[in-house]
C-alpha positions, 0 to 999 in steps of 0.5 A: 576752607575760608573766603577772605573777601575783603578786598572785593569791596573796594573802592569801585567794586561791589558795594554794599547795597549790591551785596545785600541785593546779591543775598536776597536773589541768592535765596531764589537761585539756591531754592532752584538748585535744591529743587533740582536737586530734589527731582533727581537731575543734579547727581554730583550733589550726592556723590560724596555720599554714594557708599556704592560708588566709593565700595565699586572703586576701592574694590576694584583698586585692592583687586589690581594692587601691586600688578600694574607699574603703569595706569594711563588715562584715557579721556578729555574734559573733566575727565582728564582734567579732574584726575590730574588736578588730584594727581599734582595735588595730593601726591608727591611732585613729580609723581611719574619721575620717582623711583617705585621704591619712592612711590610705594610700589603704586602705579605711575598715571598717565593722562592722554587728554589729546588725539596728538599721535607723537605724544600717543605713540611716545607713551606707548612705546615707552610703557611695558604694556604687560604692566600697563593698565588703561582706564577708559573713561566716557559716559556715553561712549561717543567722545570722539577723541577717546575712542580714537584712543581705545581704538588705537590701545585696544589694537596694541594690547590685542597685539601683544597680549592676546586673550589677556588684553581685556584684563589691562582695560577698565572703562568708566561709563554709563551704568546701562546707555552708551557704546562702552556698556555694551562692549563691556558686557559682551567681553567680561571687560570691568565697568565702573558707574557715572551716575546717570544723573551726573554730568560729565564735567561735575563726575570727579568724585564718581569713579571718573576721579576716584578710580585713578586717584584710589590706583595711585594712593590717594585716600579716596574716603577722606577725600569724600568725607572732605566734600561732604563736610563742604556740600553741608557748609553750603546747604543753607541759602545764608549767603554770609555762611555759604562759601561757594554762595559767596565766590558765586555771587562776588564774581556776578557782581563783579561781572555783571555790574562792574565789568570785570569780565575776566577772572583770575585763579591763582594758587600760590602753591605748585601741588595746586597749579593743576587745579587751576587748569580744572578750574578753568574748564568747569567755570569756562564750560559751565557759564559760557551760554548764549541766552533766550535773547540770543546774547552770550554770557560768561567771564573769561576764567584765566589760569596763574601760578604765584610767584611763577606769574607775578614775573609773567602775567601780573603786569596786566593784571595790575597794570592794563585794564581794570576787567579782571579780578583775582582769587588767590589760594594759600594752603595754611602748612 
């Protein structure tokens, strides 16, 4: 992974002098993030390295092989947006369109981010719920949406299948807190961990990510391994040697000194089109805060696909008003 950041040091964009101050308040605001870090509040940070979570995962996923022509998904948030986000990326287009010859013999993944009932009710009907498996994913049980989904599931697979409908139901919840432990426990239902100490949003590579992407095929392990490979390249408070460090603090003088209030992600590669979308939600939950001072902060992030949107939204981009900056992602092959 590189950061090509030439072209944020144009003329009017950030300046040197800006830059060099940008890597002296760096060093403050890594040094908090690791003391958070260190008081136990910033789980994610050691998820690529939770050999539990990955053995809990991986288990599970050689358990169900070959029994499931259906996983479907329900969640919201990060929780649908993160598992999509791999999905598109990592496995082959139009996964859900190919033959199980072409897939390996692996699941199709739904995802039911949304309480529309028309696109509830198509996805069920057009599943053989024998064959269908639903990961149940909320930390806390109370995401409104998704138990509006379990419910809606739950009853279907009651009707249908009985007794044996708990063996098509996997939730990913709270270790120990939350309406879904509970309703685990008492009916035998399996139950993966969110870390108590992960935030929903920040829980991709907790089994939230890694149970449906394991379902489908996707080398969960290397996946890790390559997190953890960019968690070490961004330990160090060098600004000039931390690539998230140095996205972070281009974008923050962008915004904060030059008024480019909205910023751009766009890949130029379909299987990254969806991570796009993810991004929007984790940059858009994030950072838009009302501060102490009862001000609002937060750039607009924007989704694009290049070269889709080169003959859609790039007009604007080039042509109506300089508040924006772009970040474009290039795969090497």
């Amino acid at each position: 992974l590189s950061l090509d950041t030439t072209n944020m040091y144009l003329p009017g964009s950030v300046t040197d002098a800006e830059w060099r101050e940008a890597a002296g308040r760096f060093k403050g605001a890594h040094a908090a993030v690791m003391g958070k870090h260190a008081r136990g509040e910033l789980g994610f940070i050691d998820l690529p390295e939770d050999a539990a979570l990955l053995a809990q995962t991986t288990e599970f996923a050689a358990r169900v092989r070959g029994r499931f022509t259906d996983v479907v998904i329900l969640g919201i948030g990060g929780s649908a947006l993160g598992p999509i986000a791999l999905r598109t990326a990592l496995r082959p287009p139009a996964w859900n369109q190919l033959s199980d010859e072409r897939r390996g013999g692996l699941p199709k993944l739904h995802v039911l981010d949304n309480v529309d009932p028309d696109t509830i009710v198509a996805t069920l009907d057009a599943l053989d719920l024998a064959r269908s498996l639903f990961v149940v994913i909320s930390k806390s049980g109370g995401t409104a949406e998704t138990m509006a989904q379990y419910l809606l599931v739950r009853g279907r697979l009651d009707a249908a299948l009985g007794a044996q409908a708990t063996e098509h139901l996997v939730f990913v919840t709270d270790p120990e807190k939350g309406s879904l432990r509970p309703i685990a426990r008492r009916e035998g239902l399996a139950a993966l961990d969110i870390p108590a100490n992960v935030g929903g949003r920040f829980s991709v590579l907790s089994p939230v990510g890694l149970l449906p992407a394991a379902l489908v095929g996707i080398d969960v392990a290397a996946m890790l391994a390559g997190a953890a490979d960019l968690r070490r390249r961004c330990a160090t408070d060098d600004l000039t040697r931390n690539v998230a460090g140095a996205f972070a603090a281009l974008q923050f003088l962008a915004h904060e000194r030059h008024g480019k209030a909205v910023h751009v992600l766009m890949p130029y590669a379909d299987p990254l089109r969806d991570f796009a979308a993810w991004f929007v939600q984790l940059w858009a939950e994030s950072l838009g805060k009302i501060r102490p001072d009862g001000t609002s902060v937060g750039p607009t992030p924007v989704p694009a696909l290049g070269a889709t949107d080169q003959h859609s939204q790039v007009q604007l981009f080039m042509e109506g008003p300089a508040d924006k900056t772009v970040t474009f992602l290039a795969v090497k092959g």
